[in-house]
C-alpha positions in Angstrom: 0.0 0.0 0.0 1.5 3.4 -0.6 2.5 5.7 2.0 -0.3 8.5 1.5 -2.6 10.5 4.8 -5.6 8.3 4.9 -7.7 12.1 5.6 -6.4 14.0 2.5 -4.8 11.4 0.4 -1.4 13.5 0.3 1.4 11.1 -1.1 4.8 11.3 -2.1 5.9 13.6 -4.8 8.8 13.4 -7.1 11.3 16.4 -8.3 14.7 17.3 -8.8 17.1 18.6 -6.3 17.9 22.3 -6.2 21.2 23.1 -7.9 23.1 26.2 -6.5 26.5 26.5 -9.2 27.6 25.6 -12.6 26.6 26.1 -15.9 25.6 22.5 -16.7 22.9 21.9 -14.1 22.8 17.9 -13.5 18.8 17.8 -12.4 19.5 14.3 -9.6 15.7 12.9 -9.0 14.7 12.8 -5.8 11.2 12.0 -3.8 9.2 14.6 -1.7 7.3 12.5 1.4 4.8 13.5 3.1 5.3 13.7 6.9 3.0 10.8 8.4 2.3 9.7 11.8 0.2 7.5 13.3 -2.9 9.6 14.5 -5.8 8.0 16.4 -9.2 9.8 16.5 -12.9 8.4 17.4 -15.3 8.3 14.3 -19.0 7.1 15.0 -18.0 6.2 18.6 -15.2 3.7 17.4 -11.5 4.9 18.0 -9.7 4.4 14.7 -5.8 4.7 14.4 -4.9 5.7 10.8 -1.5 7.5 9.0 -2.2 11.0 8.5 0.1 14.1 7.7 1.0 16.7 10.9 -1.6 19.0 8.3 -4.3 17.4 9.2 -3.4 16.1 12.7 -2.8 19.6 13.3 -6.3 20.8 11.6 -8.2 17.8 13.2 -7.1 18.9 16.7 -8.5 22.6 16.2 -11.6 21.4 15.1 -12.3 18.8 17.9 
């Protein structure tokens, strides 16, 4: 299963890494991740632990 937030489906990303000097810029490939953690909140009574990003952790406890 891919690593993606189970609230707002964020997933990794790909991109290139920034390059500062030269005239021949080499683009290397690299992969943007999302910053999961396991979060536990209680939906229709039932606690549920899923993955979600600190975005949404971080909105979900404001709300509740």
């Amino acid at each position: 299963m891919a690593r993606s937030c189970a609230i707002c489906g964020k997933s990794s990303m790909g991109g290139f890494n920034p390059q500062s000097s030269g005239m021949n810029r080499v683009r290397a490939h690299r992969r943007y991740k999302p910053n999961l953690q396991a979060f536990t909140f209680e939906r229709v009574g039932r606690t549920t632990t899923v993955q979600a990003c600190t975005r949404c952790r971080r909105t979900a406890r404001k709300t509740t």
